[in-house]
N, C-alpha and C positions, 0 to 999 in steps of 0.2 A: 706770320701765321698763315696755314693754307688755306685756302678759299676755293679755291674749283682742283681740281684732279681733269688732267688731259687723258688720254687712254689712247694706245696706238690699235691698229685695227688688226692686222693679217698677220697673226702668228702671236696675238697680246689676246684678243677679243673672239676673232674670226678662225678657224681652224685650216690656213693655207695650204700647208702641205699635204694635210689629207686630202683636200679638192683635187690640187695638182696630181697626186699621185692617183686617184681617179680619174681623171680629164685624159693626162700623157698618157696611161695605158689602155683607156678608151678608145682614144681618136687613133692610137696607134694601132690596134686591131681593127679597127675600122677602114683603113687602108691597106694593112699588110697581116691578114688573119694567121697567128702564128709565132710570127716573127719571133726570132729567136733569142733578142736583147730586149723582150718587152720588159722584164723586170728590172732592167736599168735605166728605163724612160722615166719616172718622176726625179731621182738625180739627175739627171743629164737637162730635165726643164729648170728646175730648181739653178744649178748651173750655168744656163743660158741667159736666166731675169740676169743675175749678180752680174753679168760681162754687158748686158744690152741695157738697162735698164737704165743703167746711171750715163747714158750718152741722150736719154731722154731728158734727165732732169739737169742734165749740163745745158742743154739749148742745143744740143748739139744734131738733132734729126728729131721730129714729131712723135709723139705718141702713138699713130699707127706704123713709122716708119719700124721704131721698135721691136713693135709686134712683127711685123715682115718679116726683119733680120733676123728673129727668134724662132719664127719658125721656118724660114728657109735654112739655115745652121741644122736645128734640131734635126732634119730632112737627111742633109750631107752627112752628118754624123751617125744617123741610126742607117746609113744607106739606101734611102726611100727615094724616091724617086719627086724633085720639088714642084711644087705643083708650079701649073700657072697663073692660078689668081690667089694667090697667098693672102689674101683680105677675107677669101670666101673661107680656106681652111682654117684659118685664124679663129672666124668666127663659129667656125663647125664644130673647134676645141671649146669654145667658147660655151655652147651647151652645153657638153660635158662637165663642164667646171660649175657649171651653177647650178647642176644637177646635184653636188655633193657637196653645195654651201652647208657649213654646220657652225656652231659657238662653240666654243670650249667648255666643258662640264662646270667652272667655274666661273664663269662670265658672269653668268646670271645672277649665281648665289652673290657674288663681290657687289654688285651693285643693290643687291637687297642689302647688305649688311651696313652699304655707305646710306642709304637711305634714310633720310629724317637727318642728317647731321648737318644742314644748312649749306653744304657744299655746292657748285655747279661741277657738275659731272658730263665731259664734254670729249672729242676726240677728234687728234691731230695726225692724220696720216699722211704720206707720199702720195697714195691714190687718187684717181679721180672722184670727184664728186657724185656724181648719177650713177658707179657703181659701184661702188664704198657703202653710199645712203641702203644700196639697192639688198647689200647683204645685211647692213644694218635690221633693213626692213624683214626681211626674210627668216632673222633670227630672234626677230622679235624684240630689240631693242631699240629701235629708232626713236622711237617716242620716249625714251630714258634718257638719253644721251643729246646735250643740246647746249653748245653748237655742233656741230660737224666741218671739223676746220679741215681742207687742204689746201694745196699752193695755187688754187684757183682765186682764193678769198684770203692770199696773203704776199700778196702782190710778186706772183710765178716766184716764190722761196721754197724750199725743199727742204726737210730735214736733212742731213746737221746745220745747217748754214743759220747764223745766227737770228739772222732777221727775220726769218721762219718762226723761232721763239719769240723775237719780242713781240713781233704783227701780232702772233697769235694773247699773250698776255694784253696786248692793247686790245683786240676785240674783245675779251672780257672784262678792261674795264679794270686790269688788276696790275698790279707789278711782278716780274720774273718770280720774286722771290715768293709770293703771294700760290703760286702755281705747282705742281707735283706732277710731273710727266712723267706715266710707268709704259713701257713697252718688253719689246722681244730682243731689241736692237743694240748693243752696250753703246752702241757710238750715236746714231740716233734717236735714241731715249733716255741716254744718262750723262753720259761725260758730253754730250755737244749740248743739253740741256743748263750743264752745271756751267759752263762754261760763260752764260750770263745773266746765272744769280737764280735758275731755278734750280727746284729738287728735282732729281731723277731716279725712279725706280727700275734697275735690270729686270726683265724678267724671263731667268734662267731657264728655262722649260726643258729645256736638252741639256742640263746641268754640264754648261760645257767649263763651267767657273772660270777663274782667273779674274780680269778688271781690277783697274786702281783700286786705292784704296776709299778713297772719298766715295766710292762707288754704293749704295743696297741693293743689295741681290735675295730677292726669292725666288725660288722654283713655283710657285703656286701664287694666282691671286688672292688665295684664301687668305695669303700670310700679311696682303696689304690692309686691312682697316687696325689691326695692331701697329703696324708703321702709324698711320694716319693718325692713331690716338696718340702716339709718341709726341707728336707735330701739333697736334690740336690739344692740350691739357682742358681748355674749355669743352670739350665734345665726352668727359665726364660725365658717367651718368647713366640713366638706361639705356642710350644707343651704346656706351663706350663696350666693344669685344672684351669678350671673359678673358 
């Protein structure tokens, strides 16, 4: 039976690529007014996390080294000229990005609709903590969603990696199976999930389809508290979606 629902953050909850696609064509005119490839800077960021990001969560170079390598690349690739304190332009992107923090138009409603049904409503991300919580907070769900698990508080685990799962099911007190992880990710929110003994929810947004079969897939979080009732026959009743 389910007991708490995890929720991924950036690109599940948080609206990622709208920010990014604000920030890269911000900061990019901000240095080179014009520029003739601005409209292919949010692809080309978008592109640079997926190749840097995961040598972060290898152990492989720090959390700011990351950031460096992403935006000195970003620099040589759009022709810019790379700065020399790569920490200071980082963080310069960095305003722009949380200038266009925003929720998904369904974030909110899915969490009204799970409310009252005894659940812990809770969220397991890659991110770091203080700025994860921070758009948490800015969108107005922080005080909804509790705990806020990342690989700070699960001893440096990373989604997919299994032990990412279980840590997080042990902080709540519950077993894998007990647990319903929905995200944006098919590999780190559903099949690396199911892998030991929780539920996962795909959540297709860019309906890009395919994924196994054992796999749920929505486009919309609207469509999860009808899952949830599937899973919960106990949650019958006035809360249970028409």
């Amino acid at each position: 039976m389910i007991r708490a629902i995890l929720f991924d953050l950036d690109e599940t909850l948080f609206d990622h690529r709208r920010a990014v696609a604000y920030a890269a064509t911000a900061w990019t005119e901000s240095v080179s007014p014009g520029h003739e490839l601005l409209m292919e800077t949010p692809a080309l960021w978008l592109d640079l996390e997926n190749k840097h990001v995961p040598s972060w969560h290898a152990g492989e170079c720090s959390f700011a080294e990351q950031r460096r390598r992403r935006i000195r690349e970003f620099c040589l690739r759009m022709g810019l000229r790379v700065p020399a304190d790569l920490d200071a332009s980082y963080a310069e992107f960095l305003l722009h990005y949380e200038a266009a923090w925003d929720a998904f138009p369904d974030a909110a409603p899915v969490l009204d609709a799970l409310d009252g049904r005894g659940l812990t409503l809770g969220v397991l991300t890659n991110g770091t903590p203080v700025q994860q919580e921070a758009k948490l907070r800015r969108m107005g769900l922080l005080d909804r969603l509790d705990p806020v698990l990342s690989p700070d508080a699960l001893g440096g685990n990373f989604k997919p990696a299994a032990e990412c799962y279980l840590e997080a099911a042990h902080k709540l007190g519950l077993r894998p199976d007990e647990v319903l992880m929905v995200g944006d990710n098919l590999m780190h929110d559903a099949v690396g999930p199911a892998r030991v003994g929780m539920r996962g929810v795909w959540l297709d947004r860019y309906r890009v389809a395919g994924g196994p079969p054992f796999v749920t897939r929505v486009t919309t979080l609207t469509d999860l508290p009808a899952i949830v009732d599937g899973l919960r026959p106990d949650l019958a009743g006035p809360h249970r979606a028409a």
